[in-house]
N, C-alpha and C positions, 0 to 999 in steps of 0.2 A: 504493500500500500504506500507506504515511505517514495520506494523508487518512482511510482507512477505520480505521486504526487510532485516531488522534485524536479520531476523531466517537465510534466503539465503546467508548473508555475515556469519554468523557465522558458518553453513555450509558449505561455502565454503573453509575458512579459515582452520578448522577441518580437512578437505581434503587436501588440498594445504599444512600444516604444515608437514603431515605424508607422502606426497610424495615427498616434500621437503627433509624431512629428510632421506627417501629412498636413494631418488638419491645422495644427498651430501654424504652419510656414503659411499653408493659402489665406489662413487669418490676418499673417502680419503684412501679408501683400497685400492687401486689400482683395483676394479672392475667394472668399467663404461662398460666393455663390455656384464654385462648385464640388464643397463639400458634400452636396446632397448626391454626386457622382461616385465619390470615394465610400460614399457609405454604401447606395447603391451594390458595389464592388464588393465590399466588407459581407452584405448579407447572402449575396450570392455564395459566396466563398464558404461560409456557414454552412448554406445549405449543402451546399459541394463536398465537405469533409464528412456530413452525416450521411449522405450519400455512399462516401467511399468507405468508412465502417463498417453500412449496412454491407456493403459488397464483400468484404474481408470478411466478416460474422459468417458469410453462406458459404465463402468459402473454406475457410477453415471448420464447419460442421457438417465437411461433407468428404471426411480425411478422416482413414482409420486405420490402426496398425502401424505399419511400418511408414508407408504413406504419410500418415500423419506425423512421425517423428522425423522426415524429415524434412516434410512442408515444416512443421516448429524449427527445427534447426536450420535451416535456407533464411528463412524471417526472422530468427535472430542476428544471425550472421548479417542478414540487411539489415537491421536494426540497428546495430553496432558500428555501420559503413557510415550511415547516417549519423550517429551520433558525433562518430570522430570525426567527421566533416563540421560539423556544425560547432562543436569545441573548437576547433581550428580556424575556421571562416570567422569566427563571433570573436577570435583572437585579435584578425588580423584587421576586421573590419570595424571594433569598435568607437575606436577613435574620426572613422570617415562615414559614418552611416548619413548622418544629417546632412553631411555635405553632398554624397552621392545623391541623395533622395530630393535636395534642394534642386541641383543639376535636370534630374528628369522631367519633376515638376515645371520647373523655369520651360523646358524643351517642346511639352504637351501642349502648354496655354501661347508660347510663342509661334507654333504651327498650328495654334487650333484643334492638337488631337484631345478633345474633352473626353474620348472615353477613355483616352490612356489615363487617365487618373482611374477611372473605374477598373481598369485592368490593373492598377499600382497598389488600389487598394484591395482587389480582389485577389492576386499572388502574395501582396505579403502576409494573408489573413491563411489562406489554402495552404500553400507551402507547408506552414505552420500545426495546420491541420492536417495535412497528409502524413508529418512527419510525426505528430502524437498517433495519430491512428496505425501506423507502421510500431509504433512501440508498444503501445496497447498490447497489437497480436501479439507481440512476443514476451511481455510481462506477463499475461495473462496466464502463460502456460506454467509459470513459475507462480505466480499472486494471483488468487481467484478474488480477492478482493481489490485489485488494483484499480479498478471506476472508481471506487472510493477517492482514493489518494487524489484521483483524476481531477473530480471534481474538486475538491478539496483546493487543489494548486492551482485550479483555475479563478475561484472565489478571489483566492489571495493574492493570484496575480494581476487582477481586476484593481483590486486594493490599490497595493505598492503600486501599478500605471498613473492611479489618482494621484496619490501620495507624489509622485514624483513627480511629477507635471503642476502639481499646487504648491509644493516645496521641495525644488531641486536642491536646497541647500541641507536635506536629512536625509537624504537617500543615495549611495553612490552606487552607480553601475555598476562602474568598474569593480569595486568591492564585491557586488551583485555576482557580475558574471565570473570573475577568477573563484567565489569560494563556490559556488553552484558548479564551475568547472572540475572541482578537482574532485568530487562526489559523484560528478557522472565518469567522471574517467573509472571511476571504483563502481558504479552499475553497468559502465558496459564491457569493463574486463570481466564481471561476472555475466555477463550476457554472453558475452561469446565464450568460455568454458561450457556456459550451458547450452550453447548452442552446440559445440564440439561433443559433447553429452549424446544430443539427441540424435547426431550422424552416427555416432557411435552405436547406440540402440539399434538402429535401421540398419546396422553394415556397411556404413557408407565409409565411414573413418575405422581403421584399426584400433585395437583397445589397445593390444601388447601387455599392458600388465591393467588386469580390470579394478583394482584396490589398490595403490598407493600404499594407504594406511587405511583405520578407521577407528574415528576417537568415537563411535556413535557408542552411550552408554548402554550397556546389557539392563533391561528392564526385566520386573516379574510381575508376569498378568495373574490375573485370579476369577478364578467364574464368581457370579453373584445368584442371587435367587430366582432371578430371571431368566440365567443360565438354564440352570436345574432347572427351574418349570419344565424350559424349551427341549428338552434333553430328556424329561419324562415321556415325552409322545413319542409315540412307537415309529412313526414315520418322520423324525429330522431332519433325517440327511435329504430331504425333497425340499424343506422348507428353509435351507441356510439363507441369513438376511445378509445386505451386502453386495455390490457389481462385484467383490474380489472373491469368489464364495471358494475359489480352489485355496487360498491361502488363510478363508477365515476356517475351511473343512483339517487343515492342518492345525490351525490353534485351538480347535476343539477338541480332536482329537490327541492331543499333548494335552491337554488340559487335562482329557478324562485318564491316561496313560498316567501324567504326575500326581494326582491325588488332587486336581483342582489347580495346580499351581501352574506356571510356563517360562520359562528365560529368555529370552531374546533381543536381537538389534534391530529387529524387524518392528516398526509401530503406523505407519500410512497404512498396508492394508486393516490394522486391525481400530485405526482410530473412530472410524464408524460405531461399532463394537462398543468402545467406551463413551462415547457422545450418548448412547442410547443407552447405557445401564448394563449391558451383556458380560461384558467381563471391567475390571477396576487394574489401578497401575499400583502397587506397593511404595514405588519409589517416587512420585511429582516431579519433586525439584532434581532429581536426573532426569526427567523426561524434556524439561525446560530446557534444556539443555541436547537434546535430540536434533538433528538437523530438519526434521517436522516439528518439534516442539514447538512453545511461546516464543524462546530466544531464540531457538534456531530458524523458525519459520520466517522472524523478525530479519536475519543477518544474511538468510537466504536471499529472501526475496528483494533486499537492497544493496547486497555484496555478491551474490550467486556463491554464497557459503555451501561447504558439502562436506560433510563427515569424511567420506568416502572415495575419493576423487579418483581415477585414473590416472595414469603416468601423464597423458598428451594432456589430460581436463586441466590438472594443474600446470604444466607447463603453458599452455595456450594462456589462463590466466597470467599467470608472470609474467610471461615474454608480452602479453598486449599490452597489464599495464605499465610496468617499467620502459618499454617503448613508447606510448604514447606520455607517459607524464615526463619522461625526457625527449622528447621530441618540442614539446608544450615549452619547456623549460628551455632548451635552446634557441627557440623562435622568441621568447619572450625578453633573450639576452641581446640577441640581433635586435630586435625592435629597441631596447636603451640606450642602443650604443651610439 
């Protein structure tokens, strides 16, 4: 939720700056009367990203298997292409944006192109919008609650546009975009590991060693009374609850094997299980600590955390981010110099 709200405010603000800046320039030229074109553009663009949502939504629920892990892992990997573009570009361009955007404006109204403003206002709103709905897909696969966060950034990037445009003198961009920068460099090195993940699934990418390490803690399930009930009907094994039913048919059967009890590093297929009362965790705060737990779910889905990682998952992480935040770091030395 974190990640998706982090990218959506920084996205949005992206947006809101260069329309901002739209409107205030035709204001101070005495041209507010073709603000009503730039917004025109603006609501177009709007409708155009929810458009192209809808269009990803059908395509991505129409992907299953193997298929689907690597349609996830392809839109990650685009996800990430995009991102370090946009860290990059938002580097090199922040200090010239008003001026470019002054430049084209001046150009439209000098040759009379009055829809080019409708078109100025309408890609920098789209752009903006295609590239949230491009990360959506692939946060999604990792944070089933990332709309959340979505909205959430966007609320607040609404805000700070105000804020900044009413008092330029409490809010700095520049501040804005280097520390939002260096947090997404850290979700989209975790993007693409987890994209190199889900090639990996599909066969696409070799594993070579499928475990690294794995600090995931060994937990102990326990049936409940609800169990038992379930377990008294002569006919169970027809009615297992759960899409995982081959891996919840294995925790039952350990269950009823240990005396009720079970050990394991295994807790996603069985978290259903405990949400609805069928079995309990002896241990919480190691489970907090599980790469599905509270925290881990938390570090995952804003770091692309994994207990478990792969030889190439963890290198592809390294090597992207350490690249990219030295790559970042020497373009930002050449610019002082």
């Amino acid at each position: 939720m974190l990640a998706s709200l982090l990218i959506t405010l920084r996205e949005g603000i992206e947006a809101a700056l260069i329309v901002g800046i739209i409107i205030t320039y035709l204001s101070k030229i005495n041209k507010s009367v073709y603000i009503k074109e730039v917004i025109l553009g603006i609501v177009i663009a709007v409708f155009a990203s929810a458009g192209t949502a809808w269009l990803f939504e059908k395509i991505m629920g129409g992907f299953r298997g193997r298929s689907e892990n690597i349609f996830e892992g392809v839109i990650m990997l685009l996800a990430v292409s995009v991102l370090t573009y946009m860290i990059i570009w938002m580097h090199h361009q922040a200090k010239n944006i008003a001026g470019n955007l002054r430049e084209q404006i001046n150009a439209y109204i000098t040759h009379r192109q009055i829809y080019g403003l409708a078109f100025l206002g309408f890609i920098s709103v789209y752009r903006e919008g295609v590239e949230t709905v491009l990360f959506f897909a692939a946060l999604r696969a990792a944070d089933a609650a990332s709309w959340i966060g979505g909205i959430l950034g966007l609320l607040i990037a609404v805000i700070l546009a105000i804020l900044f445009f009413k008092t330029t003198q409490h809010f700095s961009l520049k501040r804005f975009f280097q520390l939002t920068g260096l947090f997404i460099i850290l979700i989209a090195a975790g993007l693409f590991a987890h994209g190199i993940h889900e090639l990996q699934e599909a066969g696409v990418i070799p594993t070579v060693k499928e475990h690294l390490f794995d600090i995931n803690p060994t937990l102990t399930y326990s049936k409940t009374e609800k169990m038992d009930s379930f377990l008294s009907q002569p006919d169970w094994q027809k009615k297992i609850p759960g899409k995982n039913q081959e891996e919840v048919f294995t925790l039952i059967q350990s269950l009823i094997q240990n005396n009720g009890t079970y050990q394991s590093k295994e807790y996603k297929p069985y978290q259903p299980l405990i949400q609805e009362g069928w079995v309990r965790v002896e241990s919480p705060f190691r489970l907090a600590f599980h790469e599905n737990g509270i925290v881990g779910s938390f570090l995952k889905a804003l770091f692309g955390y994994n207990a478990n990682p792969s030889l190439i998952e963890l290198l592809s992480y390294l090597l992207y981010y350490f690249g990219i935040y030295g790559l970042v770091r020497l373009s930002r030395h050449r610019l002082d110099q």
